[in-house]
C-alpha positions as CSV (number, residue, x, y, z in Angstrom):
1,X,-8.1,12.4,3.6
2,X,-8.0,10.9,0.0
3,X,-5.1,8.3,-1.1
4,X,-3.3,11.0,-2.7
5,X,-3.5,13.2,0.1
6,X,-2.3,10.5,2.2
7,X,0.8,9.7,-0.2
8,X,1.7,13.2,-0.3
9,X,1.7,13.6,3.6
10,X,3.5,10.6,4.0
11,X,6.3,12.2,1.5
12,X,6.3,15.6,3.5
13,X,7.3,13.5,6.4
14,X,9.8,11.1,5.2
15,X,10.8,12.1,1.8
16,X,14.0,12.9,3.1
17,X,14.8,9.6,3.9
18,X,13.5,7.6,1.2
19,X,15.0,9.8,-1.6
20,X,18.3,8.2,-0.4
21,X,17.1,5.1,-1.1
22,X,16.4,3.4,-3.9
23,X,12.8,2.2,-4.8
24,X,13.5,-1.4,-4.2
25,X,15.2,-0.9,-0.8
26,X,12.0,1.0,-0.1
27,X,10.1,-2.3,-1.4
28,X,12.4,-4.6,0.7
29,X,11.0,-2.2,4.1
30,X,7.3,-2.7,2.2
31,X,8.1,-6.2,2.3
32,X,9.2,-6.4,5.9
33,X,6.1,-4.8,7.0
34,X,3.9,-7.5,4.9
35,X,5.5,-9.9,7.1
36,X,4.8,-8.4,10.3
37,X,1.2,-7.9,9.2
38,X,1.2,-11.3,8.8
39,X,2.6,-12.3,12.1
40,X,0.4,-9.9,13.8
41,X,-3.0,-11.5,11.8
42,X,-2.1,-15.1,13.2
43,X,-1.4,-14.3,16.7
44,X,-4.9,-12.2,16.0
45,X,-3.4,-9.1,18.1
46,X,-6.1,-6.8,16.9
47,X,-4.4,-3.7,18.1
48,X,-1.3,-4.8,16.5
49,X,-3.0,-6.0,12.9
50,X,-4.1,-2.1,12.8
51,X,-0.6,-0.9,13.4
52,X,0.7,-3.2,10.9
53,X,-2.1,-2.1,8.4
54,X,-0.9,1.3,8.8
55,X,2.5,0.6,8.2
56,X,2.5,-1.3,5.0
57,X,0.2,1.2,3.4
58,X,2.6,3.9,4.6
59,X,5.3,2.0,3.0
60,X,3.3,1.3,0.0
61,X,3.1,5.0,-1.1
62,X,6.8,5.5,-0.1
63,X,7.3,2.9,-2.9
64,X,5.1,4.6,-4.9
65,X,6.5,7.9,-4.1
66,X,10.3,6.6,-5.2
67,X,8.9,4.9,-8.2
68,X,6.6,8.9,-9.1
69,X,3.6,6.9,-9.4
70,X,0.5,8.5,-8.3
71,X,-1.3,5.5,-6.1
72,X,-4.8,7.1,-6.2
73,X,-4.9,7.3,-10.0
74,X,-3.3,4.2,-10.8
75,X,-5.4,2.2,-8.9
76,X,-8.7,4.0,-9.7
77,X,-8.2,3.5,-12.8
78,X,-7.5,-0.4,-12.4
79,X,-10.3,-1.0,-9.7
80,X,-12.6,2.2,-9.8
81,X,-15.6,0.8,-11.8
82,X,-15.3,-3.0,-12.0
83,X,-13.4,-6.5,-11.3
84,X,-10.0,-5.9,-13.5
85,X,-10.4,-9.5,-14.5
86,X,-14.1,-10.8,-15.5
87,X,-15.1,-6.8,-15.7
88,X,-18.4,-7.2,-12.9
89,X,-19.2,-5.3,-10.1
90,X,-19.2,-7.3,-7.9
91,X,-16.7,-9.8,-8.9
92,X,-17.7,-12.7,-10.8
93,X,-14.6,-14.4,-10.9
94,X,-14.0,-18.0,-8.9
95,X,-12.9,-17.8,-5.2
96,X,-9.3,-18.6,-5.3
């Protein structure tokens, strides 16, 4: 399954539901997820940091669903040939 694929299945499934919110309410349940992902990564629950994973990226594309952005294009075209910021594949740029 490609990203789009994936966004599109996830809006066949809960579409419903996040249509009645607005796109930053959405964000806010992105966000919540980003915080469990990061609870799950330092108790280093492996089964649970998959589950997590899952989760934010399902909530990613219902953001990106709200907001009709298309998730595989946008970020193919930001990340599909090269580092956005010093333009080398791999990555030039300083660790941070």
């Amino acid at each position: 399954m490609h990203i789009r694929e994936f966004q599109n299945h996830i809006k066949e499934m809960y579409w419903h539901k996040d249509s009645r919110r607005s796109p930053e309410a959405n964000f806010m349940y992105l966000v919540e997820e980003i915080g469990e992902l990061g609870s799950a990564i330092i108790k280093g629950d492996r089964k649970l940091i998959e589950e997590e994973l899952a989760d934010a990226l399902a909530w990613l594309v219902s953001v990106a669903n709200a907001l009709s952005v298309d998730i595989e294009e946008v970020a193919l075209k930001r990340y599909g040939k090269s580092c956005p910021k010093c333009g080398e594949n791999p990555c030039r740029c300083s660790i941070k």
